[in-house]
C-alpha positions in Angstrom: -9.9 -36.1 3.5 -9.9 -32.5 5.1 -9.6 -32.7 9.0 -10.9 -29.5 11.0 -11.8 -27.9 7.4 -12.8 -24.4 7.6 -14.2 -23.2 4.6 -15.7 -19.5 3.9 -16.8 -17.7 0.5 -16.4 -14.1 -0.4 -17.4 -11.7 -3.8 -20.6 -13.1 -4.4 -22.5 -11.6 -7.5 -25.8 -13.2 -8.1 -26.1 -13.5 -12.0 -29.8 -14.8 -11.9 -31.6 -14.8 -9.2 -35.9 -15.2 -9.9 -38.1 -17.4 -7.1 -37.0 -20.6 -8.9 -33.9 -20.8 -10.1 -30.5 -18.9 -9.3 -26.7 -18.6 -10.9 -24.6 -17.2 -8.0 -20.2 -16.8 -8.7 -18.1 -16.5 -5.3 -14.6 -16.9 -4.1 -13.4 -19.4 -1.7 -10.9 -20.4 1.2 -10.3 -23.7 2.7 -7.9 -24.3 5.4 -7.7 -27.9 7.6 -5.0 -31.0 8.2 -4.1 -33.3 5.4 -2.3 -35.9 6.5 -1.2 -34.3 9.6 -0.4 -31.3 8.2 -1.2 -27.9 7.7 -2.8 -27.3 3.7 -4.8 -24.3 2.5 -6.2 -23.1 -0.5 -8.3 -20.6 -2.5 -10.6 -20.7 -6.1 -13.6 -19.5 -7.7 -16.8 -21.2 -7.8 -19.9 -20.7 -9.6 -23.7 -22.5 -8.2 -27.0 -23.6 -9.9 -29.6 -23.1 -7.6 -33.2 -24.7 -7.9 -35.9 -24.0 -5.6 -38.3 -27.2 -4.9 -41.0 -27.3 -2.2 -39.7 -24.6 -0.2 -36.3 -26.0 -0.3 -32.8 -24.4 -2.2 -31.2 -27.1 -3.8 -27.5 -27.5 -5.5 -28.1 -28.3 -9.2 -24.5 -28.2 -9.8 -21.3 -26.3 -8.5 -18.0 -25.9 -10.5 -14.8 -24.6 -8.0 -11.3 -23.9 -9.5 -8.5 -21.9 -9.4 -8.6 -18.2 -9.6 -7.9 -16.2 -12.6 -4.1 -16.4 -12.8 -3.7 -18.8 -10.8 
């Protein structure tokens, strides 16, 4: 569990994006107390979008490290 998480994403390229679906790649940070303590990190993540009755939802969502990492 992340205490005080901050958590921002960055680079976002939208690789599909019609009025009911979308495929969107970004980059993340995270920052917050584990433990107590101090912990950070960064990845890539890439999103399926759906859009239902008006609503965006999160089809699925994979994060990991970034390229070379």
């Amino acid at each position: 569990m992340i205490q005080d998480e901050k958590y921002s994403i960055s680079s976002v390229h939208w690789i599909v994006k019609t009025s009911d679906f979308a495929v969107v790649t970004f980059v993340y940070d995270w920052s917050g107390l584990m433990n107590g303590e101090p912990a950070a990190g960064t990845g890539r993540g890439t999103s399926s979008l759906v859009h239902e009755n008006g609503t965006w939802l999160l089809a699925s969502e994979h994060l990991g490290p970034k390229a070379g990492n």
